[in-house]
Residue, then its C-alpha position, 0 to 999 in steps of 0.5 A: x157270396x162266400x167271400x161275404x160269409x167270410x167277412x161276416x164270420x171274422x167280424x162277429x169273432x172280432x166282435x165277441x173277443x172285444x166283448x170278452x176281454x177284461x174290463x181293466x186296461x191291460x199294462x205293459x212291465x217295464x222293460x227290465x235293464x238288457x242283458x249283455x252276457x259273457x260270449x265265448x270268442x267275443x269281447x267281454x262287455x265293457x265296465x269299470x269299477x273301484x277297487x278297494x285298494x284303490x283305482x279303477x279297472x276293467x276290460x277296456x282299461x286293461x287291454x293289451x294285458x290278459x285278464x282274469x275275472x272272476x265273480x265269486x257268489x258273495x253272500x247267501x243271507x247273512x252267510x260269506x260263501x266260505x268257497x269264494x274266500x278259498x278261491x281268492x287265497x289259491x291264486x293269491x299263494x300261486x302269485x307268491x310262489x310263481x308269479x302269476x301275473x308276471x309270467x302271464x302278463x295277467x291282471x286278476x279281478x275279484x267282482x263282488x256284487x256289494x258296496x265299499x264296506x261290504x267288500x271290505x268286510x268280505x276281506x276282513x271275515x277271511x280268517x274265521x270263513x278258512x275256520x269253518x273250511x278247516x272243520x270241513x276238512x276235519x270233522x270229529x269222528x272221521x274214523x268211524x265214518x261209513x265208507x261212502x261219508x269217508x269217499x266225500x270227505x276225501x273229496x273235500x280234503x283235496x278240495x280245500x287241502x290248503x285251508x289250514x295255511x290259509x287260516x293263519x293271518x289276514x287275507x293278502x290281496x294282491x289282486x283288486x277286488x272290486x266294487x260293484x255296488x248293487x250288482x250292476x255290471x253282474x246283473x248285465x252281465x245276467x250272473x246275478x239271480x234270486x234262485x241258484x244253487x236251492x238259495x233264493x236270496x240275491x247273489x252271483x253265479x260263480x263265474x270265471x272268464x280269461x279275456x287275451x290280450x285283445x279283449x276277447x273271452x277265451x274261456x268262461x266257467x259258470x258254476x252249477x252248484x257252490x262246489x263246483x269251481x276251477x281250482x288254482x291247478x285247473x286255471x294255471x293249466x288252460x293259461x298254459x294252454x290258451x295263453x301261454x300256447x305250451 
């Protein structure tokens, strides 16, 4: 008897959520693209994209060599984020000076989440976004400035002390940037968002990642505000550490 009052109960629940649900048919989103992303201590997933100044690459294609990735922000609106331009200038003077790539038999990649002439345009822009950087580093009245704004624009100054040499002539490239037209591989890679860093526009997280000779990610750095990136001094250090052993 109680087994049927059981049987009883259920059936009229059952009876009044079918009574209850909604009268319109409910559909499933569409699965979205699956996010592969970047692990600590396993091989970067794979892609290959052009560079613009011709070829094409990526982590497969360059085993055997140590590879630097790095995905600056790109644009926010109509706005080149000045800080991915220093970045890119930092390691290209540190491959002037002491050969980067050479000593850590290095490959440095540039991934930027746009077509083939929006790239180019990010290259072309160089002077004018080291412009900008420059009057951050040197604003008018700095002297009278409150102590705690002075603290910051100290800060600012060692951030982006070589924007003034930078800001001489074009952007040398002597690392491939490369094409990721619509952000596909940062967007699998789950570095491409609408809303990071108080911006809700489309754009990539600042990420760095060293993959060794095998492929596998020794080290990864995602950002979490604009400012907040390894600078050339910082990367040369964990390459003598985690590559070069010393």
């Amino acid at each position: 008897m109680k087994l049927l009052c059981k049987i009883v109960v259920v059936a009229i629940v059952l009876a009044a959520a079918v009574l209850l649900a909604p009268a319109f048919p409910q559909t499933s989103a569409a699965p979205g693209p699956a996010v592969q992303p970047v692990v600590l201590g396993f091989p970067m997933p794979d892609f290959s994209l052009p560079a613009i100044q011709g070829g094409t690459y990526g982590p497969s294609a360059l085993k055997g060599k140590n590879v630097l990735v790095i995905f600056p922000r790109g644009k926010v609106d109509d706005t080149w984020c000045w800080i991915c331009h220093y970045q890119y200038a930092e390691l290209a003077a540190l491959e002037a000076q002491r050969g980067l790539r050479k000593a850590f038999d290095l490959e440095v990649l540039f991934v930027l989440p746009y077509d083939e002439a929006e790239v180019r345009h990010w290259v072309e822009i160089f002077p004018s976004q080291m412009a900008v950087i420059q009057k951050w580093t040197n604003p008018p009245g700095a002297d009278d400035f409150p102590p705690a704004r002075k603290e910051r624009l100290e800060k600012v100054q060692r951030l982006f002390a070589r924007a003034a040499e930078f800001g001489k002539g074009p952007m040398p490239t002597p690392f491939p940037i490369l094409v990721d037209k619509d952000g596909a591989v940062s967007k699998r890679l789950g570095l491409f968002r609408t809303d990071w860093d108080g911006s809700a526009v489309d754009q990539n997280v600042p990420t760095t990642v060293l993959l060794d000779a095998s492929g596998e990610v020794r080290f990864k750095y995602t950002s979490q505000v604009t400012f907040d990136r390894p600078n050339a001094a910082y990367i040369m250090q964990i390459m003598e550490k985690l590559i070069a052993g010393r």
